[in-house]
C-alpha positions, -999 to 999 in steps of 0.1 A, spaced: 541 160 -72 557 152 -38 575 119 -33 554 99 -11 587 86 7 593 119 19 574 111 54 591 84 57 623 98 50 614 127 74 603 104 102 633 80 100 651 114 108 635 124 137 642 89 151 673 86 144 683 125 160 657 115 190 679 84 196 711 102 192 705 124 222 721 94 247 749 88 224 780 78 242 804 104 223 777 127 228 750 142 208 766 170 190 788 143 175 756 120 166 738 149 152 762 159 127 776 122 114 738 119 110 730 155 90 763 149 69 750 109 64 713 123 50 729 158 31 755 127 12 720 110 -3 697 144 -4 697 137 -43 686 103 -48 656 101 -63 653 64 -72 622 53 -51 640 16 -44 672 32 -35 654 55 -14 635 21 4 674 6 7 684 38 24 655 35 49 660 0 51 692 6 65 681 33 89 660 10 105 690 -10 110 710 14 126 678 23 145 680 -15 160 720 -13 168 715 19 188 684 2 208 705 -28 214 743 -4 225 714 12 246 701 -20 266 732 -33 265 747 -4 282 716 -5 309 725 -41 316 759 -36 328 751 -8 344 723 -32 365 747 -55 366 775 -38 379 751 -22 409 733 -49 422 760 -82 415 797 -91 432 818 -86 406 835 -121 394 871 -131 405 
């Protein structure tokens, strides 16, 4: 019988590597922190752990949206305002 996580799992991947592409030490670094980060827990079998582990993907889903506005806002910033004295 599969584990009905597995989508989940799977799809929490494919965010994660589709996010990574704009990383700012590059995506080739990105891509393998987060392969070597999924391989680490590729045995747990525990549904709730497994939830946890998502639950924390979703986190780091978050903090790369917000390093991404963040970076888009001093970029804006920096074009189109004096800079302060």
């Amino acid at each position: 019988m599969a584990n009905p996580l597995r989508g989940v799992v799977i799809r929490l991947y494919k965010n994660l590597l589709y996010l990574g592409r704009e990383y700012p030490q590059g995506s080739a670094y990105f891509r393998e922190r987060l392969k070597s980060a999924f391989m680490k827990n590729k045995d747990v079998t525990d549904p709730e752990k497994i939830r946890q582990l998502v639950a924390r993907g979703d986190f780091v889903i978050k903090e790369l949206e917000a390093l991404y506005f963040l970076r888009k806002y001093r970029a804006m910033k920096k074009r189109y305002y004096e800079p302060e004295k």
